[in-house]
C-alpha positions as CSV (number, residue, x, y, z in Angstrom):
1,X,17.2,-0.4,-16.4
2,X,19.0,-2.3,-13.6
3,X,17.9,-5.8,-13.0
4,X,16.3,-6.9,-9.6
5,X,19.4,-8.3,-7.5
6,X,17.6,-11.9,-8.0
7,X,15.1,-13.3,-10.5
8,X,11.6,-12.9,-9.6
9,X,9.1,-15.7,-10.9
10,X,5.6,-14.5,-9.6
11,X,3.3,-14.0,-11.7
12,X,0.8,-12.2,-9.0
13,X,1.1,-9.5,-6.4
14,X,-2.0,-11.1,-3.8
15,X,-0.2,-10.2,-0.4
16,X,3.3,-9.1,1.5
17,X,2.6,-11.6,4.4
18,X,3.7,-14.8,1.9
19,X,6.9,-12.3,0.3
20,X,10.5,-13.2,1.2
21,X,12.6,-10.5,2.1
22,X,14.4,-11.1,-1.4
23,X,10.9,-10.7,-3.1
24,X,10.5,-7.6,-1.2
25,X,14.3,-6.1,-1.9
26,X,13.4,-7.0,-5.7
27,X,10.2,-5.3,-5.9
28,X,11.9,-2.2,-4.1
29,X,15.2,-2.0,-6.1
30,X,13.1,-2.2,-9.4
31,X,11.0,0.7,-8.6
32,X,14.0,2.4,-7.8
33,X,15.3,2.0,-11.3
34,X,12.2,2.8,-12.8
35,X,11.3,6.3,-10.7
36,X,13.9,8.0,-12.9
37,X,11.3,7.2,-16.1
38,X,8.8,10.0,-14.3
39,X,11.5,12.6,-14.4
40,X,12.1,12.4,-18.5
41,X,10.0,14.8,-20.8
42,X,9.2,11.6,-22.6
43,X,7.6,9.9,-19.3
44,X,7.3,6.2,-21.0
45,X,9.6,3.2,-21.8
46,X,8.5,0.0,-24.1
47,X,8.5,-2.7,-21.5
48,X,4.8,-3.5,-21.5
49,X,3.9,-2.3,-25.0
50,X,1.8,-4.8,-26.4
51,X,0.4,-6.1,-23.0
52,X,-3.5,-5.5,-22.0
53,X,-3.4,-3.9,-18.3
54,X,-7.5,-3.9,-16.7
55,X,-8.3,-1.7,-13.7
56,X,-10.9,-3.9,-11.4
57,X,-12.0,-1.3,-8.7
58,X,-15.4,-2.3,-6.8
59,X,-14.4,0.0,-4.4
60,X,-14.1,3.8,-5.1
61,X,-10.7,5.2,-5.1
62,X,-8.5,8.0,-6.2
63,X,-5.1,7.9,-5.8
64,X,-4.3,4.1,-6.4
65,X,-6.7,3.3,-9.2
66,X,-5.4,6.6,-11.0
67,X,-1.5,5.1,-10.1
68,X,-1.7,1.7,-11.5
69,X,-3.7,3.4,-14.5
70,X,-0.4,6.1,-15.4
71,X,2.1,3.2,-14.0
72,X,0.9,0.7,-16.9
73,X,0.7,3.7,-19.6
74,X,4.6,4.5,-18.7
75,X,5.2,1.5,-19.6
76,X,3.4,1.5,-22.9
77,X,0.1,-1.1,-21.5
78,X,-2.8,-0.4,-22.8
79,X,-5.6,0.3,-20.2
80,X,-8.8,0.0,-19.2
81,X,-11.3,1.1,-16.4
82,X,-13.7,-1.4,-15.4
83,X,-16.9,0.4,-14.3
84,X,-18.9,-1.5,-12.1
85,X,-21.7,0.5,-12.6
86,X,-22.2,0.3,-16.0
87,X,-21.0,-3.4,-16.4
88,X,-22.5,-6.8,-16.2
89,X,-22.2,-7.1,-12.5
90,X,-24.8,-4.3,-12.0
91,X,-27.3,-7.0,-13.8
92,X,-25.7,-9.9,-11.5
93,X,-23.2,-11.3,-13.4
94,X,-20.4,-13.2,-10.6
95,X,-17.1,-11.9,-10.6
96,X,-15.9,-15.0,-12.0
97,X,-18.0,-14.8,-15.1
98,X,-17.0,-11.1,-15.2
99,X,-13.1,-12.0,-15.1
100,X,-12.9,-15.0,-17.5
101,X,-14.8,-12.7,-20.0
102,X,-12.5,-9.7,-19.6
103,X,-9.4,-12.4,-19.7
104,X,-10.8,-13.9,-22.8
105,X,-10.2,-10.7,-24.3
106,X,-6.6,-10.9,-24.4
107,X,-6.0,-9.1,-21.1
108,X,-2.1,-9.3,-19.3
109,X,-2.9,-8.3,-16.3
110,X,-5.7,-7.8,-14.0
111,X,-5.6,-4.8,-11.2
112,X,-8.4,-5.8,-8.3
113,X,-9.7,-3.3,-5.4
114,X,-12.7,-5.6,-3.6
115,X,-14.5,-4.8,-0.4
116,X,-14.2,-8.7,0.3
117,X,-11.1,-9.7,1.7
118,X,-9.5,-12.7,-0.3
119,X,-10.8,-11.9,-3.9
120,X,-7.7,-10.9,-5.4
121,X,-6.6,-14.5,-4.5
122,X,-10.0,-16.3,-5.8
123,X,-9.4,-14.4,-9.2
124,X,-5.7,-15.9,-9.3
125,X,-6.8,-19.6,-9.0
126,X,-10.1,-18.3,-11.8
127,X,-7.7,-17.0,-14.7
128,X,-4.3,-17.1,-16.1
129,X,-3.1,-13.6,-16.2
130,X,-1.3,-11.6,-13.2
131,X,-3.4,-10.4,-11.1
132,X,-2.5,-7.6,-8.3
133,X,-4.0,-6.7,-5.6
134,X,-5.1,-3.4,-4.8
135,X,-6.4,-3.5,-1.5
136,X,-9.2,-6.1,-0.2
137,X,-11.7,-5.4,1.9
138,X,-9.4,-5.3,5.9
139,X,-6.8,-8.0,5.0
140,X,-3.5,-6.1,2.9
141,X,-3.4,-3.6,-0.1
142,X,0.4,-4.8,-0.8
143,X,1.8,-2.1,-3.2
144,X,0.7,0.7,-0.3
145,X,3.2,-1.2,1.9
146,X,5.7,-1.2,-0.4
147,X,5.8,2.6,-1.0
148,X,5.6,3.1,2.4
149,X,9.1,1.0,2.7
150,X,10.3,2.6,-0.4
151,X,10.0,6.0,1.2
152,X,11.1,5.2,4.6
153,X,14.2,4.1,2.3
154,X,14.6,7.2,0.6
155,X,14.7,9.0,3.8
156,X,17.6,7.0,5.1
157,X,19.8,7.4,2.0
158,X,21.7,10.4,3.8
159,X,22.6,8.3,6.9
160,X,24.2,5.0,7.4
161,X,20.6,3.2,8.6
162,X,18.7,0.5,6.9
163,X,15.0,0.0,7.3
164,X,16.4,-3.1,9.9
165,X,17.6,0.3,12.1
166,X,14.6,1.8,12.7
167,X,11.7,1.7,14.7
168,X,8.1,2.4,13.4
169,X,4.8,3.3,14.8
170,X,1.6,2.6,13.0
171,X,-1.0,4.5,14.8
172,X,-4.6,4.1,14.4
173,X,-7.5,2.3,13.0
174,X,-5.1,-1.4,13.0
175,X,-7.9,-3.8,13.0
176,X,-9.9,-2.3,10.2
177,X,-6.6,-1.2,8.1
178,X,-5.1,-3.4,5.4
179,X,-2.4,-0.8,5.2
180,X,-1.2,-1.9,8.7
181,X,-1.3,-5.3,7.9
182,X,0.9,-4.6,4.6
183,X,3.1,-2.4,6.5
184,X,3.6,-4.9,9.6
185,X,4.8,-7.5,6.9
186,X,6.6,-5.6,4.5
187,X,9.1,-3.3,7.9
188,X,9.3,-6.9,9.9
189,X,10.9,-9.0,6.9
190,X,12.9,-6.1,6.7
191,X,14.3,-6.3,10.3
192,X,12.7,-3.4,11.6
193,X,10.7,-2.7,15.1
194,X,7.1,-2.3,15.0
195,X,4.7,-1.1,17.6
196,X,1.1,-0.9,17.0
197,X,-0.9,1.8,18.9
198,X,-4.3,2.9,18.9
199,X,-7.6,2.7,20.9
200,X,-8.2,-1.2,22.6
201,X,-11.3,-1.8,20.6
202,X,-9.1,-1.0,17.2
203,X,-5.6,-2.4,18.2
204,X,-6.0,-5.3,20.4
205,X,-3.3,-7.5,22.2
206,X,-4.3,-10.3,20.7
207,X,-1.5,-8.7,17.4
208,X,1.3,-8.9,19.4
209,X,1.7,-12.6,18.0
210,X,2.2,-11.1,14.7
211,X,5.9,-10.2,16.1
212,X,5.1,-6.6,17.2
213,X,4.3,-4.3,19.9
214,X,0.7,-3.3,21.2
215,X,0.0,0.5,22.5
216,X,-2.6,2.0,23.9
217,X,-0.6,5.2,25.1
218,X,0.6,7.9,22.2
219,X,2.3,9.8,24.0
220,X,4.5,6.7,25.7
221,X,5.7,5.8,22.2
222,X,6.4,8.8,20.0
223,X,9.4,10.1,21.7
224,X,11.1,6.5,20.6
225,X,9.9,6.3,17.1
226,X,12.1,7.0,13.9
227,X,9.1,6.9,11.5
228,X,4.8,7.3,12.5
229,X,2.6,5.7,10.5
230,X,-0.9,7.5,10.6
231,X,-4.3,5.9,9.5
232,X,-7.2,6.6,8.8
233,X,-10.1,5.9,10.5
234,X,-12.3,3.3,8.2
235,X,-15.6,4.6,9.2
236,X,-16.8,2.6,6.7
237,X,-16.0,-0.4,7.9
238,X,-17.4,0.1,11.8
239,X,-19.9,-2.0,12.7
240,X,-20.2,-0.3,16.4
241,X,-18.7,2.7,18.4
242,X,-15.4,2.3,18.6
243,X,-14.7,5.0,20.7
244,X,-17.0,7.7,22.9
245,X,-16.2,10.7,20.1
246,X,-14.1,12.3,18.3
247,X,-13.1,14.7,20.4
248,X,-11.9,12.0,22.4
249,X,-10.3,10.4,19.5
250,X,-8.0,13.2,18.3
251,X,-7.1,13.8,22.2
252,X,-5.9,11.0,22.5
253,X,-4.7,9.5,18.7
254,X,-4.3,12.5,16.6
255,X,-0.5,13.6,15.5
256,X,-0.6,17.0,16.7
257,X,2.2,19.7,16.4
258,X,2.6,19.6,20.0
259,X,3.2,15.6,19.9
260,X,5.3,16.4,17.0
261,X,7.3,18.3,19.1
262,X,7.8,15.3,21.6
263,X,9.1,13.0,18.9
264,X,12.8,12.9,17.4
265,X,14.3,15.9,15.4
266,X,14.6,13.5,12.1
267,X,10.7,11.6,12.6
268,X,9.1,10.4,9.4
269,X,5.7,11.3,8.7
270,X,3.5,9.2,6.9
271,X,-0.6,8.9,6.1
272,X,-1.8,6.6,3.7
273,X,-5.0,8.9,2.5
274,X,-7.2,10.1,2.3
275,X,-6.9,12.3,5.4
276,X,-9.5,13.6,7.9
277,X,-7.5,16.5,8.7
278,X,-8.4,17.3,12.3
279,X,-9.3,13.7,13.3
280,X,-6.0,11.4,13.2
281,X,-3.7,14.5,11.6
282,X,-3.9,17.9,12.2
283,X,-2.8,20.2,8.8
284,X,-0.2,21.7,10.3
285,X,1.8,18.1,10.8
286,X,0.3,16.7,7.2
287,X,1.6,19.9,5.3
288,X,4.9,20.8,7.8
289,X,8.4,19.4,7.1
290,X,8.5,16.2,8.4
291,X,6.0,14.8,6.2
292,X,6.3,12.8,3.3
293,X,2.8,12.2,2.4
294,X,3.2,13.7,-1.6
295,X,6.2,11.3,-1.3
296,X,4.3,8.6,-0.7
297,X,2.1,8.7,-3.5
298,X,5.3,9.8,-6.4
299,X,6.9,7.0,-5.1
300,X,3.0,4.5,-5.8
301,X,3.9,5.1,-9.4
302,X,6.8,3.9,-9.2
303,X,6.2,0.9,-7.0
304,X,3.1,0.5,-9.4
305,X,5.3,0.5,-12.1
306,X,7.6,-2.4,-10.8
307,X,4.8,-4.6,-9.8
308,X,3.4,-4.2,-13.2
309,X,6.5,-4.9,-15.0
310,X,7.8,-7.8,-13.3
311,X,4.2,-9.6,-12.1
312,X,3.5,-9.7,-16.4
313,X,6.4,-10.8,-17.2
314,X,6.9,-13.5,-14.9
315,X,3.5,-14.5,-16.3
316,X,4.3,-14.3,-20.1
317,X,7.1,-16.7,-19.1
318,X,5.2,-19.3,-17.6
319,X,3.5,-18.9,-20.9
């Protein structure tokens, strides 16, 4: 496998917003390398075989929980699923009981999903293995940023862009998304031009000082995007109406084919999942040419994979 172009030294994956642009290049051209192991009938390679990978989801999920689970099997981890249900916390154990158990087990690594923002980095300063973060509660799920970069790369490899060419829009539910956040940090280290649109109550002004744009207007911004960025809305996570309806939501927020039609021949589709088909995307844009949202998730694994591989062994040599 290639080496990163520098040498990476962390031992935890807790948020974009405190990455370098090197750390970020590193992550990116590792996972590059390491895509091609997917491809081979024999889909593994030894780099983690010995190592103790541990899957810490308090929040349900599908397609990253199953990613990091396959990403740390290719490269020969053992793994295991940490039900919540059926574990100690369900009884009232505290999550720092819970993780300086499963660590005295011999675990490598520790994969976290937490509605709480900040856990992931509470858990680094409570044990001595990696730990990665896999999205907490509104503030970054950092690996989802990074395959979001990844495939906006992939998509330039034809042309003579970089990521610092383009212009992207992340449309939607910004305050409530730690997607955005991950994405704002990961495309502005990068060099690129980011403009946040959505409804006032979910995008305010008040993000501009994060060194981007603020939209309330679509329409205004598609025809001079190179890549849309559509979110989901986090109904979960409203603690009030947001907007007046749906209706009114899609009308005004929701990529349809006739927006699509107003953008540039080459745009970049992108959705994070899941989707509410008919609310921020229509089917017709999620399943039509210009999106890459299966993409997105082939290229998790291996984005997964690199995060995996160089977050444990970064910590095996700090020993």
């Amino acid at each position: 496998m290639t080496e990163a172009r520098y040498h990476w030294n962390r031992p935890h994956l807790l948020t974009l917003e405190e990455l370098s642009a090197d750390d970020i290049a590193a992550l990116l051209d590792t996972a590059r390398a390491l895509k091609e192991v997917s491809t081979r009938s024999i889909k593994k390679v030894p780099a983690l075989r010995g190592k103790v990978v541990v899957n810490l989801f308090f929040e349900d999920s599908t397609r990253t929980r199953t990613s990091f689970r396959l990403a740390a099997q290719r490269l020969s981890a053992d793994v295991v699923d940490f039900a919540v249900s059926t574990s100690s916390v369900s009884k009232g154990e505290s999550l720092a009981d819970t993780a300086r158990n499963i660590e005295a087990m011999g675990v490598d690594a520790m994969v976290i999903r937490h509605r709480s923002s900040g856990t992931p980095e509470l858990l680094s300063r409570l044990v001595s293995c990696s730990v990665i973060n896999a999205g907490d509660g509104s503030h970054e799920h950092p690996t989802q940023g990074l395959l979001d970069v990844f495939t906006i790369q992939e998509s330039l490899q034809k042309t003579d862009r970089r990521i610092s060419d383009i212009h992207c829009a992340i449309v939607g539910d910004i305050i409530h998304s730690r997607v955005a956040r991950s994405n704002l940090w990961a495309l502005t280290k990068l060099g690129a031009k980011v403009t946040l649109v959505g409804p006032s109550t979910m995008c305010p002004r008040s993000l501009e000082k994060l060194g981007v744009s603020v939209s309330h207007n679509l329409d205004e911004v598609l025809p001079h995007v190179d890549v849309i960025n559509m979110l989901r809305v986090q109904f979960e996570r409203l603690t009030s109406a947001a907007f007046p309806s749906l209706r009114e939501y899609h009308h005004l927020f929701g990529l349809t084919e006739a927006r699509l039609a107003c953008c540039r021949p080459d745009v970049l589709v992108l959705h994070p999942g899941p989707m509410n088909r008919g609310l921020e995307i229509t089917s017709a844009v999620a399943d039509g040419p210009r999106a890459a949202i299966l993409r997105q998730v082939t290229n998790g694994l291996a984005v997964r994979m690199a995060v995996l591989y160089l977050c444990v062994g970064a910590a095996a040599t700090r020993g």
